[in-house]
N, C-alpha and C positions, 0 to 999 in steps of 0.2 A: 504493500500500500504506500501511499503519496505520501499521507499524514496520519498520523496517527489516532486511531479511535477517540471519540468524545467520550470522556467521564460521565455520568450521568448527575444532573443537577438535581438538586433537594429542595423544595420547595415545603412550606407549610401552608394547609387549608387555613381560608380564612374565611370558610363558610360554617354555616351552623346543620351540622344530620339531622337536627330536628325539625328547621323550617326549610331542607330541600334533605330529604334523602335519599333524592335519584341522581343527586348536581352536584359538583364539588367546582370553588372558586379558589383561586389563588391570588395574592396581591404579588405583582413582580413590578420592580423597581428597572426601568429599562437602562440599559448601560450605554452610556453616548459620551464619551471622554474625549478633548483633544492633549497633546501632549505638548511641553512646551516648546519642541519643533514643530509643532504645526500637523503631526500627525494625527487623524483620525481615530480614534479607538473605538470601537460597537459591542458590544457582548452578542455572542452565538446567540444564546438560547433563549435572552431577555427577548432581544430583540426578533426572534425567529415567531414568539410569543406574540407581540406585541404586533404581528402582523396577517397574524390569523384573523379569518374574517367568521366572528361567532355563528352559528348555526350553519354553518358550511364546512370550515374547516376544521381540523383538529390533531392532533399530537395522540403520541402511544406514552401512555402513564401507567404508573403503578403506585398502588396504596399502601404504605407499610407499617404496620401497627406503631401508636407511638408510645413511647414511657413517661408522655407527660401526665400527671395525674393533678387536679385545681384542688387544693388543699378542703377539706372538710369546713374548716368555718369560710363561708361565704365572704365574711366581712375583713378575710387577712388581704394586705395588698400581695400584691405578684406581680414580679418583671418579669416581662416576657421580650 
């Protein structure tokens, strides 16, 4: 091969299984950097994202259970 295989990017839902549990939403932050030569910088997968056209296009995903667990009192804060 030319180049070498892409790593596979991780993403967190940022949707709720309870008010869509057929949908899964992501928030990506698209990567568009210059450098201070003046080069262009784009991220692969932000921007690969960012360019699907919803209810037409789509990407191969996978769901992988997470270890995040939202603590028992409701009222502690959490950084996330």
């Amino acid at each position: 091969p030319i180049l070498p295989r892409l790593q596979p990017r991780l993403y967190s839902i940022s949707s709720s299984n309870v008010s869509s549990p057929r949908h899964v939403e992501i928030t990506v932050g698209v990567v568009h950097a210059t450098t201070d030569d003046g080069v262009v910088i784009k991220g692969v997968c932000s921007n690969y994202i960012a360019g699907l056209s919803p209810g037409t296009d789509g990407a191969h995903v996978s769901i992988h259970q997470s270890s995040f667990r939202a603590p028992r009192n409701l009222e502690s804060p959490v950084i996330l």
